[in-house]
N, C-alpha and C positions, 0 to 999 in steps of 0.2 A: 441476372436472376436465374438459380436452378429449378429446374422442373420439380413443383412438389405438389403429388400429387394427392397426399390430405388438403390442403389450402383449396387448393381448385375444386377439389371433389365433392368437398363441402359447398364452397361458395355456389356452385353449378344447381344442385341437388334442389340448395333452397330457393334459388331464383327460378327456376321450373315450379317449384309448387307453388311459392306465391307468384308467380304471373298465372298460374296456369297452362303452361306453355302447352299443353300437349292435349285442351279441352277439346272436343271433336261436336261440331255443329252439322245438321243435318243442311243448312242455307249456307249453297255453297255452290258455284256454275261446276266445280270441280268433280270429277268424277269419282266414284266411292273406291273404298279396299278394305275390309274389313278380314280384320287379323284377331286369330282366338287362338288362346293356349286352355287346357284343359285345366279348371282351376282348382286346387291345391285342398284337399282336408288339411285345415292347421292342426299338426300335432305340437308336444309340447316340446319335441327336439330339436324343431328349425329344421330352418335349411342345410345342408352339408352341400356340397361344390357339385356332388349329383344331378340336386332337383332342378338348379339355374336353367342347365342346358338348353332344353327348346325353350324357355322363356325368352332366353340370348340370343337364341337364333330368330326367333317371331319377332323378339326388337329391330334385330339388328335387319328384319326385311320390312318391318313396318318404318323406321325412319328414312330407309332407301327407299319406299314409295310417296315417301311424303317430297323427298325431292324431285322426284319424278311428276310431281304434280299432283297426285292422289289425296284427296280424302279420308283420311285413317283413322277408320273406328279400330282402338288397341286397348281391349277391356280388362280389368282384373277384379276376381272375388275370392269368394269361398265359400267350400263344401261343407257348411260347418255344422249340419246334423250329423253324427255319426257313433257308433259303439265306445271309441278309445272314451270319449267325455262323458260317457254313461259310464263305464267301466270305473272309471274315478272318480264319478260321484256317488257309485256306489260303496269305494271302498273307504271314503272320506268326508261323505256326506252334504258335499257342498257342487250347489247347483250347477250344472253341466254349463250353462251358460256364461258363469263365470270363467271356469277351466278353458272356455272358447273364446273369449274375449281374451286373456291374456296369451292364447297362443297366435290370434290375430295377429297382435301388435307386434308379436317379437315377430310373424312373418312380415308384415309391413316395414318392418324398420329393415329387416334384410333386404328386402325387395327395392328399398329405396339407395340401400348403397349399392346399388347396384349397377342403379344409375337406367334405370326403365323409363320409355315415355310413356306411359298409361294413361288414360286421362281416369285420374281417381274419382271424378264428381259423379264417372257412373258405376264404382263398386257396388256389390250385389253380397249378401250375404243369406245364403236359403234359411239359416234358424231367422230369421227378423220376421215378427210378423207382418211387416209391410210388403215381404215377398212368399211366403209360406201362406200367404191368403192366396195369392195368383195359382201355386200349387193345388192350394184346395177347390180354385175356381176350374181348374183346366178338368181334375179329377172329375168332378159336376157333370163338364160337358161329355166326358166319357161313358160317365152314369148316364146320361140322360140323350145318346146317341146306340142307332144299331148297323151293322153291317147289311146294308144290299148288297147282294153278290150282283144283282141286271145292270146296278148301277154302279157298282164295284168302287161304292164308297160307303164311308160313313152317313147316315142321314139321322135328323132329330128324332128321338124316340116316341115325338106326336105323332109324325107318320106313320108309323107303324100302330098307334093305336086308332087313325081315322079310319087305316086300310081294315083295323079286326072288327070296329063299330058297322064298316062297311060290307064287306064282303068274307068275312070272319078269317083264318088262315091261311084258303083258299088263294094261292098264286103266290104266297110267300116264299123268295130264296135267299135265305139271311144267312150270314156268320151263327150259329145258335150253338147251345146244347143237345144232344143226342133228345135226352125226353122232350123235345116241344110235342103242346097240345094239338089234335087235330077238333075244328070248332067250328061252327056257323057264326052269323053277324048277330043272329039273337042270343046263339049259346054265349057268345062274347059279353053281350047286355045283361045276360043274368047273372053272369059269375057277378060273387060279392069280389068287395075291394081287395082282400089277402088272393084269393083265386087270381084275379089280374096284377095284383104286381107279382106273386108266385113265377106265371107265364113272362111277365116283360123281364121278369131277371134272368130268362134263360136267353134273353136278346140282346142284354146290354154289354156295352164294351167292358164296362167294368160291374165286378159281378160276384156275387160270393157265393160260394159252393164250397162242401167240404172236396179238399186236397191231400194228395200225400205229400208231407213238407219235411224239411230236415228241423227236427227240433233235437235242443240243446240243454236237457235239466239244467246243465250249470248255469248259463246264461239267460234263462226262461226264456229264449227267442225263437224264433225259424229263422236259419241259417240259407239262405242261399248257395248254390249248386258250386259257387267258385268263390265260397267262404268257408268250405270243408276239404278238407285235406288227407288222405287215407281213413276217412270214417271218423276224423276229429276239427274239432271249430279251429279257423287258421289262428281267430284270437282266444290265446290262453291254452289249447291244446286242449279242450276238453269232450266227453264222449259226443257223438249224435246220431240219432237212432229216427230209423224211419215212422211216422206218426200221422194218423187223419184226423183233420180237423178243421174246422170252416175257415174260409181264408178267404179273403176278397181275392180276385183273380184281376189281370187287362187280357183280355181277348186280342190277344197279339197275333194268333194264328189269321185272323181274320187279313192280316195284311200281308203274308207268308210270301204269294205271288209276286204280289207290288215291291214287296221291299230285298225279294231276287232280283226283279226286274232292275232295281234300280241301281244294283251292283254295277250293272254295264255302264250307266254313263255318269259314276264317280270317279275324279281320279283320286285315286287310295293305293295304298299298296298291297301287289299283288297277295301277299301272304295272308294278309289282314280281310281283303274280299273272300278269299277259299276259304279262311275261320267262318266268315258269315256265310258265307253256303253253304259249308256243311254244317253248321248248327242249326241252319231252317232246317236242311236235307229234305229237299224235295224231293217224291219217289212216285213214281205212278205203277200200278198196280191193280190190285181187285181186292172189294171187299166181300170175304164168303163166311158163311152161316154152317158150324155142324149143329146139328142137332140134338137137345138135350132130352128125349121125348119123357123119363122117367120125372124131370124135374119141371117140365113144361115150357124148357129154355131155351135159345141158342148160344154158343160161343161163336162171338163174332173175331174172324182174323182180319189184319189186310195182309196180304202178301205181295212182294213186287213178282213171282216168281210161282203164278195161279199154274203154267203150264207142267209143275212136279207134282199137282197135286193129289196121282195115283201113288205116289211113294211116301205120302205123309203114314206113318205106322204109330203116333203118339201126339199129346199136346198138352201146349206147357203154358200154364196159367202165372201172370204174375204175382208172388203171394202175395200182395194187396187189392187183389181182385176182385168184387163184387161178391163175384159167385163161389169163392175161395168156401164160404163157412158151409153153405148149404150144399154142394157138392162132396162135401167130404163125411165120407161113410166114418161111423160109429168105431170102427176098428182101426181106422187110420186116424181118426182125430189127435189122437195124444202125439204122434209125429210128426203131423201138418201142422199142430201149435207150436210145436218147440222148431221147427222149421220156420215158419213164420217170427219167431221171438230173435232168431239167431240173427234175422235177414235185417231185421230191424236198427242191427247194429253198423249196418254197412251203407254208407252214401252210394247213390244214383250212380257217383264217377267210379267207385269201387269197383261198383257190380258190371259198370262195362267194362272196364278195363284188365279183368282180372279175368284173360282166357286159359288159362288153363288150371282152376281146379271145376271138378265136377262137383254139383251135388243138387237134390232135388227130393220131391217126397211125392208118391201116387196118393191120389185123392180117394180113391175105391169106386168114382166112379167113369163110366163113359160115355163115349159121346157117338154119334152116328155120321159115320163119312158120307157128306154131301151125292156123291154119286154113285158107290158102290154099295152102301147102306151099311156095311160093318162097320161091328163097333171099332171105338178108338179110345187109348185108355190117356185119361186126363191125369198129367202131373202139377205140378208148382214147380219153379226153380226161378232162378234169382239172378238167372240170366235175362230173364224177361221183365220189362219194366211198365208199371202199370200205366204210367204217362205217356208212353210212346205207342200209337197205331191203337190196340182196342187191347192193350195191357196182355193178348194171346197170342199167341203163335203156331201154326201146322207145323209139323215139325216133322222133316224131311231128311232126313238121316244121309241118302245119298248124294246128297246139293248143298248141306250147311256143315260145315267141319262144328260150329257148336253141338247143332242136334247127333251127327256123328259120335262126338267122344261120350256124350251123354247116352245114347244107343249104346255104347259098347262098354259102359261103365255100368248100365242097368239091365244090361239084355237084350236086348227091344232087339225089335226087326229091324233090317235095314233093307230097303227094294231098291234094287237098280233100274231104273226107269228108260235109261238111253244107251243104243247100240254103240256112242262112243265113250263110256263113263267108264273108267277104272278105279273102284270103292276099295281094293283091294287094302288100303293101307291110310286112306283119307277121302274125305267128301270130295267129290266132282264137277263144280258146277257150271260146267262148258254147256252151251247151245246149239253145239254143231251136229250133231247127230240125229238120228232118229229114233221116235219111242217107242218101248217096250216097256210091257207090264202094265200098259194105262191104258186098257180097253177101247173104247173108240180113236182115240188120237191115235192110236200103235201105227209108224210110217209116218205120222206128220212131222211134219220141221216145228221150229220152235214157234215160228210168226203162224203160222198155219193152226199149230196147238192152242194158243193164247188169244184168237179171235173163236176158236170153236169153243172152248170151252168156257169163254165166259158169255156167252149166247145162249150155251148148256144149263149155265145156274141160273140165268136170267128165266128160261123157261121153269124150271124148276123153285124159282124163287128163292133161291139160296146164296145167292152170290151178283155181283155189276161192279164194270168197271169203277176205278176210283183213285184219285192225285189225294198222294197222304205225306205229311209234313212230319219230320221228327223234334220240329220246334214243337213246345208244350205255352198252354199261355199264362203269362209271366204273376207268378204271388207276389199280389200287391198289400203285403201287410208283414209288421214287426211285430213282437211281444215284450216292445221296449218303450223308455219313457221318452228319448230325446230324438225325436222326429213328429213331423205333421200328423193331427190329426186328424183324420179322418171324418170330411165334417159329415158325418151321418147320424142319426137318432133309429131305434128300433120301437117301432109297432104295431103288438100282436109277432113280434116276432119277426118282421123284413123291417129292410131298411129303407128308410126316406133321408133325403136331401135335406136339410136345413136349407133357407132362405139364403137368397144369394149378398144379400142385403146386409147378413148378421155376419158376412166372412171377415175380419178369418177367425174361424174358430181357436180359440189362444188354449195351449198348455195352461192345463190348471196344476196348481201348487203340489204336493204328495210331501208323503212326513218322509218317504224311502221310497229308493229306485228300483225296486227290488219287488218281485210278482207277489203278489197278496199271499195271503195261509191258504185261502182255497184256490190260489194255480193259477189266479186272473191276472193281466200282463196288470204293471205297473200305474196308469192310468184309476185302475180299479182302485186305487187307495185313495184316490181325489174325495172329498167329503163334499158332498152336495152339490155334486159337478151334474144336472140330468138335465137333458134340453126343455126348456119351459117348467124347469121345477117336475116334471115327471113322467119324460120319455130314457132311457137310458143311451147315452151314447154309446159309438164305436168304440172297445180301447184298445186296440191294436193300433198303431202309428203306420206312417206309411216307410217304406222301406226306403234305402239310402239313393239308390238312381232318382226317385221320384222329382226332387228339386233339381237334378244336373240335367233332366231329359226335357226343357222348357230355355236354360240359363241365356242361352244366347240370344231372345229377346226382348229379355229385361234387362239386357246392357242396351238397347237401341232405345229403351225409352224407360229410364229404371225411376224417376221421380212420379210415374204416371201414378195416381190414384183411381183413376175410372177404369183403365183398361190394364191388359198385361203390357200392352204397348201399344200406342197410338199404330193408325191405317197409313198416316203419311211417313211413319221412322220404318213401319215397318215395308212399306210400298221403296220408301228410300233405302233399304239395307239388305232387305231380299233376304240373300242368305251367307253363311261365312265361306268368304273368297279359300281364304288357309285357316287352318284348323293343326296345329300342334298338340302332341301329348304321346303318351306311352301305349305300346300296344296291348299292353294288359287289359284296357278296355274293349278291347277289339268285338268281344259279343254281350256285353252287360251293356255299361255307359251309350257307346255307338249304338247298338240293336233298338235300346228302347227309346233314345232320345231321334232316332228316323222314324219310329212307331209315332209317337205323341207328335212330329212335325206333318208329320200326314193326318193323325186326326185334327189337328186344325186346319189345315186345309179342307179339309174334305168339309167341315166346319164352314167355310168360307172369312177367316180370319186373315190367312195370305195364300200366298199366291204359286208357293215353290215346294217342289215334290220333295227333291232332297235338302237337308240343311246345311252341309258341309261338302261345299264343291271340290276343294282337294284337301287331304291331309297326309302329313309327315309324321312316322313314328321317330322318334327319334332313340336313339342306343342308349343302352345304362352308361354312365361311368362307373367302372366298377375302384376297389380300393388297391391301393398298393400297397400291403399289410409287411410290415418288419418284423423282425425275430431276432431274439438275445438266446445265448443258447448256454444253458445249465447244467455245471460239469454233475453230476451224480456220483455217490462214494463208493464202495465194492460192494454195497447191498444193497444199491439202485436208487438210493437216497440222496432228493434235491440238496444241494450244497449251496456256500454263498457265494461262488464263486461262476462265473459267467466269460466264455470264450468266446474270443472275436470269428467271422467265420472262416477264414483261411485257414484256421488251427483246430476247427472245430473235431475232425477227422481223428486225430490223435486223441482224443477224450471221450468218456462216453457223457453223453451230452443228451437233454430232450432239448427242442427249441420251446420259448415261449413269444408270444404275442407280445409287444410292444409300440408303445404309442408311437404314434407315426409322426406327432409333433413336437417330440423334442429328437426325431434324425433328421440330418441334414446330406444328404447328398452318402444315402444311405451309413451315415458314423454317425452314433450313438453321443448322444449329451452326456456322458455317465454322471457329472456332477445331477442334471435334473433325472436322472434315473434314479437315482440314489435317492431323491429327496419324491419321486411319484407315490410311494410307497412303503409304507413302515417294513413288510420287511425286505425291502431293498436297501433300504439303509446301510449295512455292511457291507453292501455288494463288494467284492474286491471282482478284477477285471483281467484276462488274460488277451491281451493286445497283440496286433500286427505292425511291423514302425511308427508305434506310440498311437497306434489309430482302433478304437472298436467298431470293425465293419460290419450290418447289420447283413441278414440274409434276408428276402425278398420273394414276394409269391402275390398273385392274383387275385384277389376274392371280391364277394359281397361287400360292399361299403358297410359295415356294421358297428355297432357301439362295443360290442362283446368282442371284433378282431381289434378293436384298437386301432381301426384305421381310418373311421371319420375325420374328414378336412372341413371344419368350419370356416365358410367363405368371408366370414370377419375377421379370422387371422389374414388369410391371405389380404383382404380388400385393408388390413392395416399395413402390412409389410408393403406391398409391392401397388394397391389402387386396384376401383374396379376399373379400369380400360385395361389393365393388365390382365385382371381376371377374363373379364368378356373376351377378349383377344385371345387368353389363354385355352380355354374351354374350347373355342373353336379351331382353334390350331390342333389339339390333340387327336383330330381324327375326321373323317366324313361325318357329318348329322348321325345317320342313321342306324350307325356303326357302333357296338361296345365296345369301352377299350378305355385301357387304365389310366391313373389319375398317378401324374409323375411328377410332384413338385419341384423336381431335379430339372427342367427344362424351363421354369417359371422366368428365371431370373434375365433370360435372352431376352421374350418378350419385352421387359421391364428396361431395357439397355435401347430393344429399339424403339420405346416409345423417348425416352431420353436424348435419341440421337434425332427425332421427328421436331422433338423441343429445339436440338441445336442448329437446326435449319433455321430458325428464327431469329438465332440471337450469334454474337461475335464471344469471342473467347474470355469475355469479361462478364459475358450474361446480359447483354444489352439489348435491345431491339433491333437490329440490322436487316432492313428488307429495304431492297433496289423497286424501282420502277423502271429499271431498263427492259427493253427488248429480250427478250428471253432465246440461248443459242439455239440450232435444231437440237442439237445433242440434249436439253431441256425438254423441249418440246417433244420430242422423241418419250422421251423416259416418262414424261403425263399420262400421254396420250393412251402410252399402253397399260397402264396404270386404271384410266377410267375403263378402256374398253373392257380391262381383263375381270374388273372387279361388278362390272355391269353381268356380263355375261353368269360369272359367278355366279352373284345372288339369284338372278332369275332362276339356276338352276338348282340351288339352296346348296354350290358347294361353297361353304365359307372356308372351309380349312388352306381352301390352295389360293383362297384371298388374302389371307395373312401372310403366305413365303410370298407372295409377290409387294405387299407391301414394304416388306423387308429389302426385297431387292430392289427394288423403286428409291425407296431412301437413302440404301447404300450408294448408286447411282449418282443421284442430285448430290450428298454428301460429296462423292468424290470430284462432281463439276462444280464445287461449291456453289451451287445453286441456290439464291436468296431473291431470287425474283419476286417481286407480287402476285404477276400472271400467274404463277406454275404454282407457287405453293398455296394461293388460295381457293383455286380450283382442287390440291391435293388433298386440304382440309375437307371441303365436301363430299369427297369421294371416300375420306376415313372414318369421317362423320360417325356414320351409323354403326364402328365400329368400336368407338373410343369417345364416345360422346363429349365427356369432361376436356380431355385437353382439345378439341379440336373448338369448344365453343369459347375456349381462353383464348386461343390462336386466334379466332374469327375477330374478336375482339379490340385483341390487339393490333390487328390487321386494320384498324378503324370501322369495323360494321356496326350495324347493332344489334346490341346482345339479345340473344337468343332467337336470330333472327336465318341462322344457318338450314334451318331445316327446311326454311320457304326460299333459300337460295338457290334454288336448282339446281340437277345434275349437271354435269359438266359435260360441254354437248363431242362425243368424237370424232374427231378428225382424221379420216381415214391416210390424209395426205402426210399427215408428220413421221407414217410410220414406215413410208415408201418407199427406197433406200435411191439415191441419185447417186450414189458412188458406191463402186468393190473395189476392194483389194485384191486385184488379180494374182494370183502365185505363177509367178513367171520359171518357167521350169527350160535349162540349155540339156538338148538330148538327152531328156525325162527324167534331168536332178534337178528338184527345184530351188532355185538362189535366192530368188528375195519376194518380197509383194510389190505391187507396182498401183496405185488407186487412178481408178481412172473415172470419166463419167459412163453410167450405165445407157445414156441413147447414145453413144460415138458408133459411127456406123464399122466395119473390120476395115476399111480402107487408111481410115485417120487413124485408130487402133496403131496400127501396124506401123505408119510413118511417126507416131508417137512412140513407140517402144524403140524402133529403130534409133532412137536420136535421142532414147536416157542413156546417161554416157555410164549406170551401174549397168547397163546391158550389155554396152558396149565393153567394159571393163571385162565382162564374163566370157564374150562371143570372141576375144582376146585374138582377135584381126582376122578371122574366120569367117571363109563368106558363106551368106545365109543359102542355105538348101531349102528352105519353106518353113511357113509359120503355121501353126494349127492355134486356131481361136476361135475359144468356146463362148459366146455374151455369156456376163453374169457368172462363170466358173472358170476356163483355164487360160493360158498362154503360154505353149509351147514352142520352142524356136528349134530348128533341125538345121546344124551346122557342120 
C-alpha cells in the first residue's frame, strides 16, 4: 500500500471529532498546560499559508505536552464583532451576522484540514449572546468599582459611597478625574441623586466623559489610535479629523504602575515589553501652575525637567485645550480657528511623528511665570497633545530641540540657562553643568536644582512633585452597529446600569447600518428599543478589544450560564502557560486584556496578576510574488507579447504581477496564463530552452500581488503533515521569511520514505520484533533527545532537518524494528499527526491512542560511543583507521596495533622508535 495522504487525512480528521479525541477535562491527577493562540477575526478570504503558522507551532507543542503527560487546555474561537462585517452589511444590506457565520465555517473547515487538536466543545464566539452577556457583565463590574491608590487596587464602588456617607471626601486617594468634589458626610447626604452619581462617575473605572477621539465622517465611527494611518482610516482610506465628544472611557491609567511592574516577571519578548513601556511612558517629574491672573486661571504643566524652568520664554497650549477659546484675544481668534480647523485633520500619531515642520498660532494672551512673575506669551501648536500630561507645555527653547525650532521659526527668546549648554546651532539638554540665568539655583547642579525648586513652588503654591504616565485612558465606545452594547440606560442625563439579571442586553434589529440623518451611531435607528419602554439606551457599541480582553476564560468554562467561569476551572487553569500570536498586538489586544485581568482580580474573581505567563510572537510569512514581463512597442505600448526573464534585458519590457499558482519551480503555465485572463488570451511567449522563467521578489502576501497560497491547494497536492512540516521547516518561529513552494515537494518525499520504513517493496506491512542494532538504537535516541530539547525551546525548524536525517539513517540500516520505529512515531507525532496515527495503528495500538502514549524516555547510554576509529598515521602520513575499544588502556592499545598485520604492512620491517597515543583521537607510530 502507497502512502496517501488524502485517505488518511480524511479518515484521521473525522475519528478525532467523532471521539472527541482532544476534549480537555478539568478531573484529572495530571498536571495542567494551557496553550492559547491569539484567535482569528473570520474574514471572508480565509486562511492563506500565512495565518496557519503559530497555530502550527501551539499544536505542534500542545500535542508534545500531551505526551509528556500534561493536561492540555488547546482552545479555538473568534473575534467575530468587527468593522470588515459592518462594512458589508452596509454596502449589501444583509445582516453582519450572517457575513460572520459564513466566514466562520470556511475558517473551520481550513482549520480542520489542517489537522489541529482543539477541543472544539469549548469554541467561544464574542458576537453570541451567550458570551457578549459576560462582556457586558465584566463592563458592569468596572462601572461599579473605583481605584484606591492606599489599597492599590480596585474596590466596589459601595465603598466609596459608605466612606462619603461617612466621613464625606475626607481621606480619599483614588484613581479619579482632576474636578473631584471636596464635601463633608452631610454635604454628601444632601446632594440630590444626579449630584451623586455626577461625583461617583468621576471615580469609576469606567466612565464617560467628553474625549478627543479620532472620528471618521465616512465611516461615522471613532477610530482608534492604530486604526488610523497618516491621518486616514486603515479601512477604506478615508479622512479622520480630531473631534470632542462624550465617550465612555476605562480608567486604565489607574493601573499604569502595576501593569509596568508586571513587565519584569513576564516572559515575553523583549521588543514587545519596551512597546509597552514606552506606551504607559512612565516619567516622574513636577506638576507647576503659571498663572493666568487676567482670566482668573492657571495653566497647569507637568514637566520632567522642573530644573530649566528659568529658561521657559513661551507656552504652548494643545489646540484642543480647554482654555484654547477663552484665552484667545479678539484679534487672534480668526487664526487660532483656522489653526485649530487644520489640526483637526491630523491623527495623534501624525502630530508626534512629524518633527520637523513647524507651525503654531499666539493666542494674544499671557500667562505669569511661576517664580520671576513675567509675563509669558501663550501659543497653540499641534506639537502638544491634549491627552498627554495637562495637554501644556513650558516651553524651553534651550533643552527641547522642539520648543527650539519653534523659538527660531517665531522669534521668541531663547535663554541659555547652563554654563555647559551650547544653543548655538540646537537645543542642549545635558545636566552636567551649572546654572546661569535662573536666579536662586545659579551654581547649583542639576540634583541640587530640582529638590530646591520644587520646595520653591510648593511654598509658593504653584507647583509639587508628581509620576505622570503618557498612557491616556482607553475609549471605550464605537459609533457602529456590529459590537456589544453597552448595557446602560440614561437618566436625567447619566448613566445607570441595567439589571444584572436582564444581561445580555441583545442587538436590536435597524432597517440600516448606517448613522441616523441627525449623526446618531447606528443603534439609533432601532424603533422602540428604550429600557422599560422609557429610559433611552447607550448607542455606541463597545469597541473591538472589549470581547478579546476577557477570552481566555471562557475557554476554561465556556457552557457556564451563571458565571464567566466557574472558581474551580478557574482556580484549576490559573492562567495561559503559552500564549501565541502577532506582534501587532503588542499595545491594544495585550495592554488592555492585562488591565481587565487585574480588574477581576482585584474583584476577587481569581487569583493571578498577569494572564499570559510566556508568549511567542511569531514572524510574517511573507509571499513569493512572480513576474511575466511585457515587451512594450516604440511608443511604450503594452504588447501581447511576454519575455522569459533571461531575455528580458534585450527588450524593453515592464514586469507584471503573476499568479503564483499556476508557476512551478518559478516557469510559468503559459497554457493557464493564457486562459487566467481574457486579455491574456493571445499572449504569444518569448522562451529560454522552451522554458518561461518567471522573475521573483519578496512581498506582502497580498490578493493584489497575486501571490496568495491557499493552504487547500497545497493540503490537496501534497497533505496537511506536509504543510505543518513545511511551515515550520521554512525558518525559526519568530522570524519573517518567505513562502517558497519550490521546497514543498522534499518534505513530501520524506514523509513517503517515513511510510517506507513500514512496509517492503510491495507495499506491505513489514515490521520485525527483533532486537534492535546499536547502530538503531543510536539513531532514536538522538532523534528523541534532539526533538525534546527543540520543542521546549520552540525551535521547530531544526526539528524537521533532524527528522530527515534520522530516517535517512534507519532507511539506510534498513531498520523495521517495532522498538525503534514505534517510539519514532511518537516523537513525530506532534509533527505529522495523520500519518503517524495510521502507523500507530498499524503497528497494532489503539487508535487514537498515541497522544496518551508517552514520550519516549532517553537514554543517555545508546548515544556513548564504545569504539573509534583511530586514524593510524606512520611518520605523520596517515594510512588507514584502525577501530578499537574506547576504555583499552595505551598498553594493550599498542600490543594491539603492533600485531595488525596492515600496520605491519606499513612499518615495512622497520623497527618502531615510539608510539604517540592520543585515547579517543590519534595513533602515531615513529619509525
Amino acid at each position: 500500500m502507497e502512502y496517501n495522504h488524502k485517505l488518511i487525512e480524511k479518515k484521521w480528521q473525522a475519528f478525532w471529532a467523532k471521539n472527541a479525541t482532544f476534549k480537555t477535562s478539568e478531573s484529572t491527577e495530571k498536571p495542567k498546560y494551557y496553550v492559547l493562540d491569539m484567535f482569528p477575526y473570520p474574514s471572508g478570504a480565509g486562511l492563506h499559508v500565512g495565518h496557519p503558522l503559530g497555530y502550527i507551532a501551539s499544536d505542534i507543542f500542545s500535542r508534545y505536552k500531551r505526551t509528556k503527560g500534561f493536561n492540555v487546555l488547546h482552545p479555538m474561537g473568534y473575534d467575530s464583532f468587527g468593522l470588515p462585517a459592518e462594512q458589508y452589511a452596509i454596502q449589501t444590506g444583509q445582516h453582519p451576522s450572517i457575513t460572520t457565520e459564513a466566514n466562520i465555517n470556511r475558517y473551520r473547515q481550513q482549520m480542520d484540514n489542517i489537522g489541529f487538536s482543539y477541543d472544539w466543545s469549548r469554541e467561544i464566539r464574542t458576537s453570541e449572546p451567550d458570551y457578549y452577556k459576560w462582556t457586558q457583565w465584566i463592563f458592569m463590574q468596572a462601572f461599579n468599582a473605583w481605584y484606591d491608590k492606599k489599597e492599590d487596587r480596585a474596590v466596589p464602588i459601595e465603598q466609596l459611597i459608605t466612606r462619603f456617607e461617612n466621613t464625606g471626601s475626607q481621606g480619599i486617594d483614588a484613581e479619579s478625574d482632576e474636578d473631584i468634589g471636596v464635601f463633608t458626610a452631610e454635604d454628601w447626604r444632601a446632594f440630590s441623586e444626579e449630584q451623586q452619581q455626577q461625583e461617583l462617575l468621576k471615580y469609576r473605572l469606567a466612565y464617560l466623559r467628553e474625549s478627543t477621539v479620532n472620528w471618521c465622517p465616512a465611516l461615522g465611527t471613532v477610530l482608534a489610535n492604530d486604526e488610523v494611518i497618516n491621518g486616514l482610516s486603515e479601512r477604506g482610506g478615508f479622512p479622520v479629523e480630531q473631534k470632542k465628544m462624550m465617550q465612555w472611557s476605562m480608567r486604565i491609567t489607574a493601573y499604569a504602575d502595576r501593569l509596568l511592574r508586571g513587565l519584569d516577571v513576564i516572559d515575553w519578548p523583549e521588543p514587545l515589553i519596551e512597546m509597552q513601556r514606552n506606551w504607559i511612558g512612565k516619567s516622574v517629574g513636577a506638576l507647576v501652575k503659571f498663572p493666568v491672573p487676567q482670566f482668573d486661571t492657571d495653566i497647569e504643566v507637568f514637566t520632567t525637567r522642573v530644573d530649566t524652568i528659568f529658561g521657559v520664554s513661551f507656552i504652548v497650549l494643545a489646540p484642543e485645550h480647554d482654555l484654547v477659546a477663552s484665552l484667545t484675544t479678539d484679534a487672534q481668534r480668526a487664526e487660532v480657528e483656522n489653526y485649530i480647523h487644520n489640526t483637526s485633520k491630523k491623527s495623534e500619531l501624525d502630530r508626534m511623528a512629524d518633527t520637523k515642520t513647524v507651525s503654531g498660532a499666539f493666542t494674544g494672551s499671557y500667562a505669569k511665570h511661576p517664580i520671576t512673575g513675567e509675563d509669558v506669551q501663550i501659543w497653540i501648536a499641534d506639537y502638544v497633545l491634549a491627552g498627554y500630561g495637562t495637554g501644556a507645555v513650558m516651553a524651553v527653547p534651550s533643552g527641547d530641540q522642539r520648543d527650539y525650532l519653534f523659538a527660531k521659526h517665531f522669534n521668541l527668546p531663547i535663554v541659555a540657562i547652563s554654563d555647559s549648554q551650547n544653543i548655538d546651532e540646537a537645543a542642549d539638554a545635558n545636566k552636567d553643568g551649572r546654572y546661569i540665568n535662573s536666579g536662586f539655583i545659579n551654581g547649583m547642579s542639576y540634583a541640587e536644582a530640582v529638590d530646591a525648586l520644587i520646595a520653591k513652588l510648593g511654598e509658593l503654591g504653584l507647583g509639587k512633585a508628581k509620576v505622570n504616565f503618557r498612557m491616556r485612558d482607553a475609549i471605550f465606545g464605537r459609533q457602529r452597529y456590529w459590537g456589544e452594547p453597552v448595557p446602560v440606560f440614561f437618566k436625567n442625563g447619566l448613566p445607570y446600569l441595567i439589571k444584572e439579571e436582564e444581561l445580555p442586553l441583545l442587538l436590536p434589529e435597524v432597517d440600516k447600518y448606517l448613522p441616523t440623518e441627525s449623526g446618531e451611531p447606528p443603534l439609533g435607528r432601532a424603533e422602540g428599543w428604550k429600557y422599560q419602554d422609557e429610559y433611552e439606551y447607550e448607542l455606541s457599541t463597545m469597541p473591538g478589544w472589549a470581547g478579546s480582553s476577557w477570552y481566555w476564560f471562557r475557554y476554561m468554562d465556556p457552557q457556564n450560564r451563571e458565571d464567566f467561569a466557574s472558581k474551580k476551572a478557574i482556580d484549576y487553569w490559573k492562567s495561559v502557560d503559552l500564549y501565541i500570536g502577532g506582534s501587532e498586538h503588542a499595545t491594544g489586544h495585550l495592554l488592555y486584556s492585562r488591565f481587565w485581568n487585574k480588574i477581576l482580580k482585584d474583584l476577587g474573581y481569581h487569583n493571578e496578576e498577569e494572564p499570559f505567563k510566556k508568549l511567542i510572537n511569531q514572524g510574517m510569512i511573507q509571499g513569493r510574488s512572480s513576474f511575466v514581463y511585457r515587451v512594450l512597442d516604440e511608443e511604450g505600448r503594452g504588447t501581447n507579447t511576454y519575455v522569459s526573464l533571461g531575455l528580458k534585458d534585450e527588450y524593453n519590457t515592464i514586469p507584471l504581477h503573476v499568479d503564483v499558482n499556476i508557476v512551478h519551480n518559478d516557469m510559468l503555465n503559459t497554457e493557464k496564463f493564457k486562459a487566467s485572463r481574457p486579455d491574456f488570451e493571445h499572449a504569444e511567449f518569448v522562451l529560454e530552452d522552451g522554458k518561461y522563467i518567471c522573475g521573483t521578489e519578496v512581498e506582502k502576501m497580498s490578493k493584489s500581488k497575486f501571490n496568495v497560497v491557499n493552504p487547500d491547494d497545497i493540503i490537496g497536492q501534497f497533505g496537511a503533515d506536509t504543510l505543518r512540516l513545511y511551515e515550520m521547516f521554512l525558518g525559526p518561529l519568530e522570524q519573517a521569511k518567505p513562502w517558497n513552494t519550490n521546497g514543498i515537494e522534499g518534505v513530501y518525499k520524506f514523509l513517503r520514505k517515513v511510510w517506507r520504513l513500514f512496509h517492503d517493496a510491495e507495499g506491505n506491512l513489514n515490521i520485525s520484533d527483533e532486537k534492535p542494532t546499536k547502530a538503531e538504537y543510536k539513531a532514536l535516541h538522538k532523534i528523541i533527545k534532539k526533538v525534546e530539547d527543540d520543542i521546549e525551546r520552540f525551535s521547530f525548524n531544526t526539528s524537521v532537518s533532524a527528522f530527515m536525517i534520522c530516517v535517512n539513517e534507519l532507511t539506510d540500516l534498513r531498520c523495521n524494528k517495532r522498538e525503534i520505529l514505534q517510539d519514532l512515531i511518537v516523537v513525530l507525532s506532534s509533527y505529522a499527526p495523520h500519518i503517524t496515527e495510521e502507523l500507530w495503528t498499524l503497528l497494532g495500538n489503539d487508535a487514537g491512542s498515541i497522544s496518551s502514549a508517552g514520550y519516549p524516555v532517553f537514554e543517555p547510554a545508546y548515544l556513548v560511543e564504545s569504539e573509534f576509529a583511530y586514524p593510524v598515521s606512520i611518520n605523520g602520513k596517515m594510512k588507514m583507521n584502525l577501530s578499537l575499544a574506547l576504555d583499552l588502556d595505551q598498553k594493550t592499545v599498542e600490543d594491539m596495533v603492533l600485531a595488525n598485520a596492515d600496520v605491519l604492512r606499513y612499518m615495512d620491517g622497520k623497527p618502531l622508535k615510539k608510539m604517540i597515543f592520543v585515547k579517543g583521537k590519534i595513533i602515531n607510530i615513529v619509525v
